[in-house]
C-alpha angles and dihedrals in degrees: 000000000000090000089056092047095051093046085049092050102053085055105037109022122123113259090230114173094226083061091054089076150038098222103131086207101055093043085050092054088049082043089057096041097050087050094119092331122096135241093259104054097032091062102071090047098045088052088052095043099057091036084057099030099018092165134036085245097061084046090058099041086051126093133249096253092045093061096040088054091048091049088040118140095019094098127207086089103186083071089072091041096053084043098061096038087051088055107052086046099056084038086057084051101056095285101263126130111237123240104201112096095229098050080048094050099050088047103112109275105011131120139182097283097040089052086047088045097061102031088050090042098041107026096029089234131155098258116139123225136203124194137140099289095042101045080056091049094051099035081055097046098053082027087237108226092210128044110277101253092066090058100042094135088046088053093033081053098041089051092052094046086060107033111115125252102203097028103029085132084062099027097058081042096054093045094063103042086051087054087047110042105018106025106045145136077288113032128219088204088161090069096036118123090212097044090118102056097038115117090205098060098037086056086041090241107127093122102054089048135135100025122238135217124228114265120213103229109264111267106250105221113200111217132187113219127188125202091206108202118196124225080263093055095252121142130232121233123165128202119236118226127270109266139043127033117004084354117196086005115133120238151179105254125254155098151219129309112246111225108275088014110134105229095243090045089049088052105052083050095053096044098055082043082049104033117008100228131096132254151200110228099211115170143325120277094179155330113231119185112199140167132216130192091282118019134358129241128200110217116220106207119205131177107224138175123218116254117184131335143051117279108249126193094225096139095033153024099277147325129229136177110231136180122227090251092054090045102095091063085066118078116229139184121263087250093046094052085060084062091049088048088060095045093058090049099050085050099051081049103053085051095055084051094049 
């Protein structure tokens, strides 16, 4: 089987630039990335990254913010954040990568298949790995009778069993381009290297395989957002604290609508919670749906003037007033850049007009 893998793989294998080296940093970086994102969007972003933060110790001289705007629109933000912790740490500690799996493994963000991930893929060790694709390919190929989360230590000691011991740098490769271009949602069984040896193919249930949980439906959050403007035309923006969801980002203040709260109503009250000062809720710029791992908000967009009060980070890090021009500095969340998209419009607009 791992012959066959391995033959498969030489012809068939993704040319991937993260693959074109052996610098645990830079496959680190591609580890981090591919964590619940896929290949095609992650490639722009990787280039970028190693032109701007080419070696572990950049990433560790630069600054927060300069990290969050460079892994903006990625998502998953904590992933930047770990990132950056976990390289300031190993550069404290004399800048190289380690190459043991349990100093790896207790590195900030990092789990069992991301360790075996980069000492597989830099240091061409034995290591097994389990992600998403994998965790396809191997539920397929015992015909799992369970989805594959409730039989993580089956599939984790499945994935160690056939892991190669001379090759595990191409092995671990070739698994999960197999997962991604061959075993997929919709399997390819016809070009696949194992297709010999697969349960599931031999019981013609490939397509009900793996098997998948039920999932609840996401919770939808309603939220009021102001786009505050100044007498000197500035806009206010606020940065949320540094952990949790969307953690250091900048935003347009705001919160969520109380059942039977009108939205403008909802806005003025969160922005005296947010920022202590008072506000004139004018017109709606937009409307933005978006969903998140685990629920989905609709963002109610509304233009407002300061009134009266200094603008107090009560509910987060700090506040600034910024003009359009100065906006793209700042990191935002995917949702919020949509805002700043409107807000462009409507001002290109409003010059046409005048």
């Amino acid at each position: 089987m791992r012959r066959l893998l391995l033959r498969w793989y030489r012809a068939h294998g993704r040319s991937l630039p993260w693959r074109q080296t052996r610098d645990p940093y830079a496959i680190w970086v591609s580890e981090i990335m591919l964590q619940q994102t896929q290949v095609k969007t992650v490639l722009p972003y990787y280039r970028r990254w190693l032109s701007q933060f080419p070696t572990l110790q950049q990433l560790a001289a630069a600054d927060q913010q300069t990290v969050l705007k460079a892994w903006e629109g990625l998502g998953y933000y904590a992933r930047a954040r770990n990132l950056h912790r976990a390289a300031r740490q190993l550069s404290a500690e004399g800048g190289e990568f380690p190459q043991r799996f349990e100093t790896v493994l207790a590195l900030p963000g990092i789990g069992r298949t991301t360790a075996g991930g980069i000492l597989s893929a830099a240091f061409n060790q034995p290591v097994a790995i389990l992600d998403g694709n994998v965790k396809r390919v191997l539920a397929r190929l015992i015909a799992l009778p369970q989805p594959p989360n409730r039989a993580l230590n089956q599939l984790w000691a499945l994935s160690e069993r056939l892991v190669s011991q001379t090759h595990p740098r191409d092995f671990n490769q070739a698994l999960m381009d197999l997962g991604a271009t061959v075993c997929t949602r919709r399997p390819a069984c016809l070009l696949c290297p194992w297709q010999n040896y697969c349960e599931a193919y031999n019981q013609n249930a490939q397509s009900e395989l793996p098997m998948t949980e039920s999932r609840r439906p996401l919770p939808h959050k309603k939220v009021g957002v102001a786009v505050i403007y100044n007498a000197a035309g500035q806009i206010l923006i606020d940065r949320r604290r540094a952990e949790g969801l969307l953690g250091g980002l900048w935003e347009f203040p705001g919160g969520k609508i109380e059942p039977g709260e009108l939205v403008q109503d909802c806005i003025r009250r969160e922005i005296r919670e947010e920022l202590g000062i008072e506000i004139e809720v004018r017109d709606r710029l937009i409307t933005i749906d978006h969903t998140y791992t685990h629920f989905k908000v609709t963002l109610n967009v509304f233009n407002c003037n300061h009134l009266s009060g200094v603008p107090q980070p009560l509910e987060s890090e700090e506040v600034k007033w910024v003009t359009l021009a100065e906006i793209d500095q700042y990191p935002f969340p995917k949702a919020n850049s949509q805002i700043i998209t409107a807000l462009r419009r409507m001002a290109a607009g409003s010059t046409k007009t005048s």
